[in-house]
N, C-alpha and C positions, 0 to 999 in steps of 0.2 A: 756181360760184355757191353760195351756203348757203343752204341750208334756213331756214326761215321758223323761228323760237325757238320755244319747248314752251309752251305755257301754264304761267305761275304760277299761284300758290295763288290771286292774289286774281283771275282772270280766271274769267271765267261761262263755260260749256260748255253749246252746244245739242245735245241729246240728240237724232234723230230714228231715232224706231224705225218698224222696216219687219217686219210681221206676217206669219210662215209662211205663215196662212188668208187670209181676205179681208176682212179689217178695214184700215180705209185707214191711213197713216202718220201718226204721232202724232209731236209737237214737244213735247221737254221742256225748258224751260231750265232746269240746273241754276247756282247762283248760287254755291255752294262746292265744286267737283268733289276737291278733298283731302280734305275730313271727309264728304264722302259713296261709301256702300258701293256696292254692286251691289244686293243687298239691300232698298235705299232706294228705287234705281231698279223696283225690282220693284213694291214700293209703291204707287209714284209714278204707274206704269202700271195698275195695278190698281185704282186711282180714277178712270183714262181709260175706260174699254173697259167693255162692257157684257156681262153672262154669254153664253159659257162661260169667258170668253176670264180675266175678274176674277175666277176661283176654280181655274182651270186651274195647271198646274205649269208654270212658264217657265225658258228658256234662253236666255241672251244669250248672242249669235254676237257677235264683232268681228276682223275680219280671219281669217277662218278658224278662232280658235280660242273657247271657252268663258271668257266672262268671270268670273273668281274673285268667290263674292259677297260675303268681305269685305275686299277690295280695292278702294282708293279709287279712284273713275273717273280722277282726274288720272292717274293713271298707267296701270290696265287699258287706255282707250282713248286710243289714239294719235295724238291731235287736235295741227293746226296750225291756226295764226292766220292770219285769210286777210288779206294786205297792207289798209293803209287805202288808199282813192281818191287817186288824183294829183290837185294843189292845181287843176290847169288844169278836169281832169275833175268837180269836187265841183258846180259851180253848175249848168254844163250837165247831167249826169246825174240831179242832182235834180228837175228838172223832168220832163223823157223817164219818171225812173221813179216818180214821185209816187203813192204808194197801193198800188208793190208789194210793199214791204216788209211782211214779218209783221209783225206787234205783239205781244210776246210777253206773260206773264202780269202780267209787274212793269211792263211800262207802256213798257216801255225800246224803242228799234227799235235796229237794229243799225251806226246810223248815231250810236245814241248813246254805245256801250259797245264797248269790243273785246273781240269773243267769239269764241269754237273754235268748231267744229261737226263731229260726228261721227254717220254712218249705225249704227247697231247694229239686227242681228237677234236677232229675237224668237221661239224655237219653241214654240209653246200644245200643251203635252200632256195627259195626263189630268186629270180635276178632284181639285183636293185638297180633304181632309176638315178641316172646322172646326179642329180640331188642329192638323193641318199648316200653315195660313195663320198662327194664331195664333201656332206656332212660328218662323217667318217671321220673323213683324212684333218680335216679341222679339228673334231675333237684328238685323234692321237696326238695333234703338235701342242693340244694345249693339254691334254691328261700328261702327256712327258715334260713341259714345262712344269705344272704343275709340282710332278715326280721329285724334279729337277730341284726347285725352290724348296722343297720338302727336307730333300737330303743336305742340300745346305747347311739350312735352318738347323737340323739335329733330329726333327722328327721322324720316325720309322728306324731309330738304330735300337741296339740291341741293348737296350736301357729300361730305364721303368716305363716309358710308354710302350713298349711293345711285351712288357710284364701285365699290364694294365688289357691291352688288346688280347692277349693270350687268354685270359680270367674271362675274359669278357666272352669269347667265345668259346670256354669249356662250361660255363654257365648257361650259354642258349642251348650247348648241345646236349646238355643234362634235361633242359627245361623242352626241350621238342621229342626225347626216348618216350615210348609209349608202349601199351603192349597190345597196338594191332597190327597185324602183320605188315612187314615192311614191303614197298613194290617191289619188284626185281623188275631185269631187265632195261628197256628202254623206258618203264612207267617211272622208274627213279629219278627221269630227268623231268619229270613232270613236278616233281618239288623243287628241282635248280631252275627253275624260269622257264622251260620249255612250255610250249602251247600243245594242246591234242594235235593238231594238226600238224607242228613243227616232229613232232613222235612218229607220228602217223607216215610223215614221209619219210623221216630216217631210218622209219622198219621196212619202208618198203624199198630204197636202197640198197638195205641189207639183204633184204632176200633177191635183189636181184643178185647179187653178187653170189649169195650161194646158190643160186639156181644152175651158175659154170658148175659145181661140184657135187650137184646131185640132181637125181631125174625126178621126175612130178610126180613119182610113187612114194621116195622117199623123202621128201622135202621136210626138213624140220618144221612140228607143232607143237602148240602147246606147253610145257615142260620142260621140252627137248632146245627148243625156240628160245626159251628166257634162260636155260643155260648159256647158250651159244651166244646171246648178249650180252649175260652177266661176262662173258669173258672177254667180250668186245672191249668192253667196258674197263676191265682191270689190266687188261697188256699194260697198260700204259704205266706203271709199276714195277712189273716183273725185270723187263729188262734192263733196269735202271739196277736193280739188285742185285744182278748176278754179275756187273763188274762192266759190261758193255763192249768191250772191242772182242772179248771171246766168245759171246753171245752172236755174234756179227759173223766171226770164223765159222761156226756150227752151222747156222743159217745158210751159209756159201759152201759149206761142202754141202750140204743138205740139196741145194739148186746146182751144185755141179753133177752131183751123183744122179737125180731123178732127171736133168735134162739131158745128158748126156745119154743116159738108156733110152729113154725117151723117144729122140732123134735118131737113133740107131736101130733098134727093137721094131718101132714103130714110126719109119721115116714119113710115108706121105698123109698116115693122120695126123702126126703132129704138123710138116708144114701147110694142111688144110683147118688144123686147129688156130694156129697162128697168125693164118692170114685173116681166119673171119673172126676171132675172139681176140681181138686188140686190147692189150691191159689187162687182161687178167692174170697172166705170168710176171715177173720181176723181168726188170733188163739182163739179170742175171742168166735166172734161167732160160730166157728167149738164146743169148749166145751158145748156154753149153748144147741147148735144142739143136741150133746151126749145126754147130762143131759137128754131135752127132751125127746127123742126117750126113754132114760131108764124110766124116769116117765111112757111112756105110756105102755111099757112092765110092768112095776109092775102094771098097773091097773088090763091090761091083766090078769095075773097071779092071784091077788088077785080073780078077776070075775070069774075065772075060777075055782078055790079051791075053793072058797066060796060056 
């Protein structure tokens, strides 16, 4: 069976970045992913997020390795087009899923335009100094001019130079297989440009994050530790594969079901979870939480007049 075609130049690409720390995921729709850098996207993100996270030093992960920042998204990440609706499924489906499509910045839902979509991680390291940002933002406008003069020109289309770049890099990756064990985990980024130190903090991010989901008896080590990375690591894939707006459905029943028991079952540990563990639930589930807790106060009440 073939693979689903690459995005062209003129097709939109949804960015969603998934943050080290506990800033919830952020949806970027880029509308030109060829004349746009890495760069750009950094930008892009940097106008989302509120300090530390918009003056911090960022690294995009995609598929395990470090995305080049000025390298145009079309081709850094490795987005497929997820099939359009079968003609039977378009009338019925609409209705069943009315309302749950995003709506993205330009107005468009995804039912109107055919878009990519790819997961990219995001590592927030130290803060940079006025300097450094402005240097940044300098280079994105000249990496996308750049981009820009590029496509023009002719160069980076789907011709013998990018026949020539394809060879080029099934040759290096032939020429770097070896047979000692490969890293796993976070060490892997330690071949895409990461520093020990740059590792060093992103694991220790991570384990703060898991530390909300397990007690200091059971805390992932070892083993157990560079599973849970390697999968850190590969989301950024999966949902892209399985078609994307239904992955999204599952997801939301999955946080309507567990917040809604949740707040119900267990009203005043969840709103003493929520008031002092900020970020670590989805906006999603923090509501159906609400909901909950309210359902069980009106039973209350009701039981109680009654």
């Amino acid at each position: 069976m073939a693979g689903f075609p690459p995005p062209s130049s003129a097709t939109g690409l949804d960015v969603i970045i998934r943050f080290s720390t506990s800033n919830p995921d952020l949806l970027l729709p880029i509308s030109h992913p060829a004349t746009t850098s890495a760069l750009s996207l950094k930008q892009l993100i940097r106008s989302h997020v509120p300090a530390p996270a918009a003056t911090a030093r960022l690294r995009l992960i995609h598929a395990g390795k470090v995305v080049p920042d000025t390298e145009a998204l079309r081709r850094s990440l490795h987005a497929r087009i997820t099939p359009p609706p079968r003609r039977g499924e378009t009338d019925e489906g609409s209705e069943k899923k009315k309302g749950k499509r995003a709506v993205r910045d330009d107005g468009a839902t995804g039912e109107d335009v055919e878009r990519a979509r790819v997961y990219v991680h995001c590592s927030v390291g130290e803060e940079l100094s006025a300097r450094d940002t402005a240097e940044e933002a300098d280079g994105a406008v000249r990496a996308d001019a750049k981009l820009a003069q590029d496509t023009q020109a002719g160069v980076g289309d789907d011709g013998v130079t990018m026949q020539v770049v394809r060879k080029a890099e099934r040759l290096v990756d032939n020429e770097s297989t070896s047979t000692t064990p490969a890293p796993r985990g976070f060490d892997r980024l330690l071949t895409a440009g990461f520093t020990a130190a740059e590792v060093a903090t992103l694991r220790s991010q991570f384990l703060s994050i898991q530390s909300h989901t397990h007690t200091p008896d059971n805390m992932p080590q070892g083993q157990e530790l560079l599973l849970l990375e390697e999968r850190w690591l590969e989301t950024s894939n999966a949902p892209a594969a399985t078609g994307g707006p239904e992955a999204e459905d599952v997801g939301g029943l999955d946080d309507l079901l567990r917040g809604t028991f949740t707040g119900f079952f267990w009203p005043m540990g969840a709103m003493f979870w929520l008031a002092r563990e900020d970020g670590v639930w989805s906006g999603r589930r923090q509501a159906c939480t609400i909901a909950g807790f309210a359902v069980n106060v009106s039973f209350g009440l009701f039981r109680l007049l009654s």
